[in-house]
C-alpha positions in Angstrom: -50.4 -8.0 -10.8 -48.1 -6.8 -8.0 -46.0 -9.6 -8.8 -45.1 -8.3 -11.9 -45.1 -4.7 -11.0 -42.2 -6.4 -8.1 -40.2 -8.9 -10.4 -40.1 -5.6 -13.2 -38.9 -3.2 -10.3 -36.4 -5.5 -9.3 -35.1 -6.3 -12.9 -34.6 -2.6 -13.2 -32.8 -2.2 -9.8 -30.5 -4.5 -11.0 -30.2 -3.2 -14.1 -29.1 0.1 -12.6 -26.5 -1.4 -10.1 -25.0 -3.0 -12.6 -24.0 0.0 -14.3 -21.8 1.2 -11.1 -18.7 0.1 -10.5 -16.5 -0.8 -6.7 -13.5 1.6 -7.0 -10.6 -1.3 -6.3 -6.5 -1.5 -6.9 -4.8 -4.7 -7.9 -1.1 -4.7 -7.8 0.2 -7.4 -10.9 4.2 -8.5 -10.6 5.2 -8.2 -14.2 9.2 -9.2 -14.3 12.3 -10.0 -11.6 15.3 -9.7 -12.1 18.8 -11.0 -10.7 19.8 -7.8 -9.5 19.3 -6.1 -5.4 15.6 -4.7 -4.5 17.3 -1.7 -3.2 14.9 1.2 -1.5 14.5 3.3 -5.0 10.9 3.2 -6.5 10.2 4.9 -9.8 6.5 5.2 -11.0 4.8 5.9 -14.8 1.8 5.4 -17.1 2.2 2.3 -18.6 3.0 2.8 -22.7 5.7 1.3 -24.7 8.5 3.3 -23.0 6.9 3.8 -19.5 9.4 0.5 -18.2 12.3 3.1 -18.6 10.1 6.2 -18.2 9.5 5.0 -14.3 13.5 4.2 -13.6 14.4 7.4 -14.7 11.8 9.0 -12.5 12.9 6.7 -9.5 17.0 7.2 -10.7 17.1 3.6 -11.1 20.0 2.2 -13.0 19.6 -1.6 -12.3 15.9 -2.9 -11.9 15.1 -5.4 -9.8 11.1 -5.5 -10.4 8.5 -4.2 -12.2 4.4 -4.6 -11.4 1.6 -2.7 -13.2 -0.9 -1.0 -10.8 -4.4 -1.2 -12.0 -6.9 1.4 -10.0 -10.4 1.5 -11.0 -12.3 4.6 -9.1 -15.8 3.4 -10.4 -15.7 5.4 -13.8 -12.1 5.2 -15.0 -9.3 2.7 -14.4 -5.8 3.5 -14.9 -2.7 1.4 -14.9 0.8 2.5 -14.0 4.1 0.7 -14.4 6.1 0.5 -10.8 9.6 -0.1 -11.2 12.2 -1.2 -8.0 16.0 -1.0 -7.9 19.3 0.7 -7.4 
């Protein structure tokens, strides 16, 4: 009997973790260009315009890169488009 009452507590612990999530950030490289780095960063929610949304908010003219940043905070997970250049 207090096996059972063990192996049920435990399925239910685990049941409960499960539903939690580790906060975390991943950085994913998404396109490189030909053209300089440089030392201007632009940043903006990713959508179908947020590529050109992000070098207008870093006053890039020339992009060089551009990654997605995922972040995850345990309950919701956003992604943003980083853009490099001059």
């Amino acid at each position: 009997m207090k096996t059972i009452a063990f192996v049920l507590l435990a399925v239910i612990g685990i049941s409960f973790a499960a539903c939690t999530g580790i906060p975390y950030t991943v950085y994913d490289p998404q396109a490189v260009t030909s053209n300089p780095v440089g030392s201007k960063t632009g940043e903006a929610p990713c959508s179908p315009t947020g590529i050109q949304e992000a070098a207008r908010n870093g006053g890039i003219t020339k992009i060089a890169t551009v990654d997605i940043k995922t972040t995850y905070d345990g309950k919701t997970k956003t992604q943003v488009y980083i853009v490099s250049g001059e």
